[in-house]
N, C-alpha and C positions, 0 to 999 in steps of 0.2 A: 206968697212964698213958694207954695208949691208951683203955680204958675211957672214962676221965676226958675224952680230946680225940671221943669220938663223940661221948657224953651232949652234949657242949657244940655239936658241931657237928649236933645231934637237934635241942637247942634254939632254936640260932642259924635253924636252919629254919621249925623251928613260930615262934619270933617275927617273921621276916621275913615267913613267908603269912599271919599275924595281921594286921601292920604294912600287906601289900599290901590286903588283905581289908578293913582298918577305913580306907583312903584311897579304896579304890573305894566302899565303901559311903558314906564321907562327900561323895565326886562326886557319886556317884548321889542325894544327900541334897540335896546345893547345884545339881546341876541342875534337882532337881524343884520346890523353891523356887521358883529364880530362874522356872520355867516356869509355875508356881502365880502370882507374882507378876506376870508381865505379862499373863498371860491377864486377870488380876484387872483390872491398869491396861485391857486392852484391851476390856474389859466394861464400864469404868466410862468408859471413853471414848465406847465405842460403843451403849450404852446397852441397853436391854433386847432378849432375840431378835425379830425380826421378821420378819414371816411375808408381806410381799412387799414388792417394790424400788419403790413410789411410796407409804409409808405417811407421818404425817405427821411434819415436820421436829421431831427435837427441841432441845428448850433451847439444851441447849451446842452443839449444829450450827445454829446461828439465825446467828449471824454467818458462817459460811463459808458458808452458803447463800445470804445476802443479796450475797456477794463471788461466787459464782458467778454467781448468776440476773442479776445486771446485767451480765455479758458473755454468756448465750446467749442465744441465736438457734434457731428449730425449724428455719427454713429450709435454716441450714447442716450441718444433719443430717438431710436429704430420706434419703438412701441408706441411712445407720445405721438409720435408722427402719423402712423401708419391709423393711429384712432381719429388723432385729427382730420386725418383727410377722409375718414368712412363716418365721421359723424357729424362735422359743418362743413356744406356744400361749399360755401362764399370760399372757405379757404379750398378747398379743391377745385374752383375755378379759378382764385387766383395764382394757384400752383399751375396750373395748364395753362395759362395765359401768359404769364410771367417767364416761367424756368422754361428752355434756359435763352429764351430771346433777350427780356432785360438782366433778369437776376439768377447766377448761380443757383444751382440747390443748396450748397452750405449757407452762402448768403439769405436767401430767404428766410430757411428755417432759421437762420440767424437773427434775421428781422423780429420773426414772428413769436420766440421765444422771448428775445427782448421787451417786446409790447407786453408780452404776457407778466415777467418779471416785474415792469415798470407800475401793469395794473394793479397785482398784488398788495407792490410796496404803497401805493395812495389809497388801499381800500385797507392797507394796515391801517396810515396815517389819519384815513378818516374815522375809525374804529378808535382809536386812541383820543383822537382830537372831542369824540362823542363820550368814551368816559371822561374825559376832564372836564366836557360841559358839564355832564349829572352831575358827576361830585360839585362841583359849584352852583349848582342848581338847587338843592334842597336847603343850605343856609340861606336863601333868599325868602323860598318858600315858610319856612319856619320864623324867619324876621318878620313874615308878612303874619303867621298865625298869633305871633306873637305880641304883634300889634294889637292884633284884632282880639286875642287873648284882655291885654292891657286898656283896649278902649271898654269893653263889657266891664271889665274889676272896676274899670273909674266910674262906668255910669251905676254898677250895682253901690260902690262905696258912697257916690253922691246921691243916692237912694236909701239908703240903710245909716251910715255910720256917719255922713256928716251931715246930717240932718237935724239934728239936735245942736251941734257944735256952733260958735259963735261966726259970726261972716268973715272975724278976721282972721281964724285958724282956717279956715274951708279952703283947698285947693284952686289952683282955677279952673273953670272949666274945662279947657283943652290949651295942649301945648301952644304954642307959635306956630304959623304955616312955616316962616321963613326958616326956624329950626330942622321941622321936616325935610325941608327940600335939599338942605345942605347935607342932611344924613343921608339922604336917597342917592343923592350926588357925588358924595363919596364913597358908598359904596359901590356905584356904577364903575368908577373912575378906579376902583382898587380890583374888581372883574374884572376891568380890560387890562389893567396892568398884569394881574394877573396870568392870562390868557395870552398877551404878549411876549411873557415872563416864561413860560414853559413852550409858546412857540421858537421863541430863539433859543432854549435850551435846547430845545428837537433836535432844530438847526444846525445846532454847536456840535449835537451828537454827531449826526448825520455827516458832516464833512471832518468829526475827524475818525469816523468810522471807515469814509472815504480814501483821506487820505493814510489812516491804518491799510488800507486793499492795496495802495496804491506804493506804496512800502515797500510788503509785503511781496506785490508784485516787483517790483525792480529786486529787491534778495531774490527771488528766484529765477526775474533773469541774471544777474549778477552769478550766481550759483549754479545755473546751466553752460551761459558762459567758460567760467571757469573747470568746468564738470565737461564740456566743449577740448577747451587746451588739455586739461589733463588724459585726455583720450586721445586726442592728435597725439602728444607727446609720447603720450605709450607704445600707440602704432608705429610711431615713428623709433622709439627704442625698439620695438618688435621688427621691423623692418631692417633696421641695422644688423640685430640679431641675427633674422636670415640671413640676412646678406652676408652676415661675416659665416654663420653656418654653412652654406652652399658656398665659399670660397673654402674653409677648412675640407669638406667634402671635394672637391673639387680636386685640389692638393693632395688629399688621400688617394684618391682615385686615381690620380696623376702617378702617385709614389707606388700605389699596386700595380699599377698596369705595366710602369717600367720591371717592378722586382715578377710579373707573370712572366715579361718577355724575357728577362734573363732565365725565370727558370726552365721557358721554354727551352731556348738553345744550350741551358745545362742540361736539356733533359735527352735534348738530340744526341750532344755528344753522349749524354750515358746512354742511350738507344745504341747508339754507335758502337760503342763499347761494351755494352751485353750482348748485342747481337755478334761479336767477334767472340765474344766468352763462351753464345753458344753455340756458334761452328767448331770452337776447339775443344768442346765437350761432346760434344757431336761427333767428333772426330778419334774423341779419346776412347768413346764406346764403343764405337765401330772397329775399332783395333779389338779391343778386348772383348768384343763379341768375335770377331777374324781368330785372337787366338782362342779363344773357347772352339770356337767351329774345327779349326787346327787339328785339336784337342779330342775333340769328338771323331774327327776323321782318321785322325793316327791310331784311334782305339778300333775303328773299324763298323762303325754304327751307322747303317743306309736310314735312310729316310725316303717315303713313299714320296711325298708331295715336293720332293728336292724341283722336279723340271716346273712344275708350276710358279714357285718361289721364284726360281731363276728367269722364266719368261719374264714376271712383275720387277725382278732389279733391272733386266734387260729394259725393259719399257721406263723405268723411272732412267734411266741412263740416256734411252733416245731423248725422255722430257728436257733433263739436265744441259746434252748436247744442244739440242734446239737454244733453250735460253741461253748459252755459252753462244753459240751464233750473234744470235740479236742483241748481246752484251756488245760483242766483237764490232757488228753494224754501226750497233749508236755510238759505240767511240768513236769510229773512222767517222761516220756524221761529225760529233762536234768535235774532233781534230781538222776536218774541213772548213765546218763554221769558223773555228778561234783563226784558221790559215786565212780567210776568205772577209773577216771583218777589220773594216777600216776605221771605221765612226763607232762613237760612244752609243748609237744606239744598237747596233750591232752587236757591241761588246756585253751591253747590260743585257740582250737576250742570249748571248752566249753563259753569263752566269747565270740567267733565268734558269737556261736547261740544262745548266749543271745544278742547281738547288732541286732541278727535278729528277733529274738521275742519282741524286746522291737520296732523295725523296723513294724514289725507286728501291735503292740498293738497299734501302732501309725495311721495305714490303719483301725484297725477296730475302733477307735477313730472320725476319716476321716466318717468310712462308720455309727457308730452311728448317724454322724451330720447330715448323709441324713436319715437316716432311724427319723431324729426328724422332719425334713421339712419332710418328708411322713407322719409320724402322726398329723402335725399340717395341710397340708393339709387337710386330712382326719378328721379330728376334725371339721374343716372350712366343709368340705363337709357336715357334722353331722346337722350340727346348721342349715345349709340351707334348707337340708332337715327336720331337725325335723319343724321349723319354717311352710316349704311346709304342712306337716303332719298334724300339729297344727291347720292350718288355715282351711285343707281339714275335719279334722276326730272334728272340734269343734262340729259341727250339731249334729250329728250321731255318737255319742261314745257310746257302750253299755258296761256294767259292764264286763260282761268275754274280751273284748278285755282290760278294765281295770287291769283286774287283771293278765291275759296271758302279756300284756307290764309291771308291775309291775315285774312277774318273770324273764322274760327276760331280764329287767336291772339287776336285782338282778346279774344274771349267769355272765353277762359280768364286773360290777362293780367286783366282789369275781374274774374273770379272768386275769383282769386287776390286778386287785392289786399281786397276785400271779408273775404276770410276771413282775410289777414293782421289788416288792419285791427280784425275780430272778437275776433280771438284776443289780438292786444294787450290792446282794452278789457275784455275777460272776467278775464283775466290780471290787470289792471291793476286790477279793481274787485274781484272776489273778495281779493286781497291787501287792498287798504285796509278791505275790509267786517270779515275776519278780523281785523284790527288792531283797528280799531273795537271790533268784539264783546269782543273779549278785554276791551281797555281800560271798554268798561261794564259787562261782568260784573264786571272787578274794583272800580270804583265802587259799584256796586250791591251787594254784597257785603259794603265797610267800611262803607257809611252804614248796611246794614241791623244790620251789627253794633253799631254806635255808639249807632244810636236804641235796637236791645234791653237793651245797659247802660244808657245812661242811663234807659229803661222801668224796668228792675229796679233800679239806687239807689233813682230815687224813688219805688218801692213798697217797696223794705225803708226807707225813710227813713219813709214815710206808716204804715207796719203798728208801727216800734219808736217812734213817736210818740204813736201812738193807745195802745197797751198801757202805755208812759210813763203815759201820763194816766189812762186806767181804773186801774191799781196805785196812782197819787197820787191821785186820787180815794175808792178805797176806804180807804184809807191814811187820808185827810182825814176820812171818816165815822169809821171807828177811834177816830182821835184823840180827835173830839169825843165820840162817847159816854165813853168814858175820861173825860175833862175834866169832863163832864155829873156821871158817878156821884162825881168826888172834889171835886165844889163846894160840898159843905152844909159840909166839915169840910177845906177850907182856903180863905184869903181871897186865896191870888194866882189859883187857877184859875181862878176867874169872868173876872179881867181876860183870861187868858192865851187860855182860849174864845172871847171878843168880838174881844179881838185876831186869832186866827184865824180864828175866819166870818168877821171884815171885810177880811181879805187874803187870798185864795185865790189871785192870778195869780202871785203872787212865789214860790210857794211849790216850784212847782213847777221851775222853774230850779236855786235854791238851796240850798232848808231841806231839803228831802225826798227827797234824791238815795239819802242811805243809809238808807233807812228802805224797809224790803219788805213784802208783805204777809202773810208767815209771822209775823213779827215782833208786827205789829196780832190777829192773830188769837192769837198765845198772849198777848198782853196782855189782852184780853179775856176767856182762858178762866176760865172759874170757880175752878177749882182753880188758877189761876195764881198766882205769888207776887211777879209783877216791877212793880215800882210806876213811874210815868209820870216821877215824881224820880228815879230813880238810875239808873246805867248800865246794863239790862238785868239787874239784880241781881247784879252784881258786888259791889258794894260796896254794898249795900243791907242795912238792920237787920233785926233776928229779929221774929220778930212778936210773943216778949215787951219787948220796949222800946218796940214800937208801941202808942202807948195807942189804947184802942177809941174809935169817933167816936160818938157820942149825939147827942139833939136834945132840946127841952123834953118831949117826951112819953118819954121811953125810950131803950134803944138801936137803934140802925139793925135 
């Protein structure tokens, strides 16, 4: 019996390390697969080996590539870059080899961040893929302790506890092989499914994580696009904008400039018109300073500095005289010019140098108004000094210096008035002359304009008359040879000839208005075919229905 209970529990041994033996080797079996099989996927993902990180994109990386290279940038990898290239040689040779013979510099570093991106994402993958193997690793392991746990209890139990028990309650020794195998087998078979089971979940993430970027990416170009037009559209309202801006300015500009130039020549004619307001105020002073002076003379009050005064009116009198000449000059000038101009160009520089002379009269206007603050000045000087004089010479006046200041005003009173007198009519005649002038330059000017039109009508009227008539003329020869060559072989044309030599005056008013001499001259041509009966050969017959014209000897 005991015999019988080792032999079993000999066996129950060697079956359980069989059992342990043939689960580990079927792990070690389903792990090398499953390790066989992703390499496999991860080969055929990642395509064939390759032998540096910017080689060219392939096929099935063409869409992840085109989703990456539209959001990088070289810029924002200054620093990545710049390590790269100071710390792996390979890639700083294949930068100097490469850029820019085959590949851009954006492209490269494009390449090369790619590969980097791509490495990454499979050393995620395979970090993920390695916890999911552990976690599925230790139920295996623990199935196996568990076994092993299970075959020890049975051999201790058929050692101890059923030992004493009858043979037909005693367990059997060891399970079924073929039991085992189908549990090893299913569990194998529920690993891989497993392992299948979370790699196509990966999968499932992975493209719609995919096409989540890919989305994403169309809204933003969709959203740039549109973010595109709404900026066009703007500039283009901003543009209008301007444009309608700088036309409103434009128009203002236009509308100042006319209201400047008006208020310039309102401003002339008031130049005009103050500058007469102050010679007659000018004039008004110099009287009532004449009778002050009167006034002061009839009381009998000399003044020291009287002959000096009077040389200085003297001397502003010869100035006065002088420009009263050269007033005198420039008129007779353009009373000459206005006599002496034929043509509008003429005439427009005769009003030239009248807008300058009246430009003129308007500066000696200007220099009157100072030459008035100099004599009122000077007047203001008078009063203070005679006052000085007055006060000095009260004591001690004697009779001849009485009478010597009596003649002495007399000479300047009688000089003063002379030049008041002067200046009036210089004043008073250049004004009217300037009127004048203006007024027959501008006559002179439309009549010459008027006689030039009408000059030119009646030579374009005399040139489209004559050419009228040489065209109706040659026209009327036309005719008649025409008429001449189709007389022998019709009997109205001979009337129709006589008719016309004998009226040629009418002809030309009425008959011959639409008849040119293009017209006469292809009637005429030889090769012509337009006959003197029909409407320029419109509606004119073939030349087989024309019978031929003959005479008693033959044909023409």
């Amino acid at each position: 019996m005991w015999k019988i209970l080792e032999q079993a529990a000999k066996n129950a041994s060697v079956n359980a390390s069989g059992y342990v033996n043939s689960v580990q080797e079927k792990a070690q079996t389903l792990a090398a697969a499953v390790q066989d099989e992703a390499t496999t996927l991860l080969n055929s993902a990642i395509g064939s080996t390759r032998s540096g990180p910017v080689d060219e994109i392939l096929y099935e990386e063409l869409a992840a590539y085109k989703d990456f290279s539209a959001f990088f940038s070289a810029e924002e990898h200054t620093h990545e870059i710049t390590r790269a290239v100071d710390v792996d040689s390979e890639i700083r040779e294949l930068h100097d080899a490469l850029v820019p013979l085959e590949l851009s510099y954006d492209e490269f570093w494009c390449r090369y961040f790619f590969r980097q991106q791509q490495a990454e994402k499979y050393e995620q993958e395979r970090k993920k893929r390695a916890l999911v193997d552990g976690k599925k690793t230790p139920p295996e392991e623990n199935l196996e302790d568990e076994d092993t746990h299970s075959v020890d209890g049975q051999e201790d139990a058929l050692a101890g506890d059923y030992e004493h028990k009858p043979e037909g309650e005693q367990p059997p020794l060891s399970p079924p092989a073929g039991q085992r195998r189908e549990k090893a087998e299913s569990g194998d078979q529920e690993g891989v499914w497993l392992l299948r089971a979370a790699r196509d979940a990966e999968r499932r993430a992975a493209t719609q994580w995919r096409q989540k970027a890919r989305d994403l990416h169309h809204q933003l170009q969709e959203t740039k696009q549109s973010y595109d037009e709404k900026e066009k559209k703007a500039l283009k309202e901003w543009e209008e904008q301007l444009q309608a801006l700088c036309d409103t300015y434009e128009t203002k500009m236009a509308a100042a400039t006319m209201q400047i130039d008006e208020a310039r020549a309102a401003g002339y004619d008031e130049g005009v018109r103050e500058s007469q307001a102050i010679v007659e105020s000018v004039k008004q002073k110099a009287e009532e300073d004449l009778t002050r002076l009167r006034e002061d003379i009839s009381e009998g009050v000399a003044s020291a500095s009287t002959d000096e005064k009077v040389a200085l009116l003297t001397k502003e009198k010869e100035e006065l005289l002088k420009m009263l000449r050269a007033a005198r000059e420039r008129i007779l000038e353009l009373e000459k010019k206005e006599t002496g101009s034929n043509t509008d160009k003429a005439g427009g520089a005769a009003l030239a140098e009248l807008a300058k002379e009246k430009d003129l009269w308007r500066m000696r206007a200007l220099k009157m108004k100072k030459l008035k603050d100099l004599v009122q000045a000077e007047l203001t000087t008078l009063r203070q000094q005679r006052d000085a004089d007055a006060a000095a010479a009260s004591s001690d006046t004697p009779t001849t210096t009485q009478a010597g200041g009596s003649d002495d005003h007399s000479k300047l009173q009688a000089r003063m008035n002379e030049l008041q007198t002067q200046l009036a009519n210089a004043l008073a005649g250049a004004e009217a002359r300037t009127r004048e002038a203006y007024e027959k330059g501008i006559e002179a000017g439309k009549a010459d304009a008027e006689q030039r039109a009408k000059q030119e009508r009646d030579l374009a009227f005399q040139e489209g008359y004559k050419k009228a008539q040489v065209e109706a003329t040659s026209e009327m020869g036309v005719l008649k040879a025409e008429l001449g060559m189709f007389r022998a072989f019709h009997e109205s044309a001979a009337h129709c000839a006589d008719h016309v030599g004998a009226d040629n005056a009418g002809l030309l008013d009425d008959s011959l208005d639409d008849i040119s001499l293009a017209e006469g001259q292809a009637l005429c041509s030889p090769t012509s075919s337009v006959s003197v009966f029909t409407d320029n050969g419109k509606t004119d017959f073939s030349a087989a229905e024309v019978p031929k014209a003959s005479d008693d000897w033959g044909e023409w």
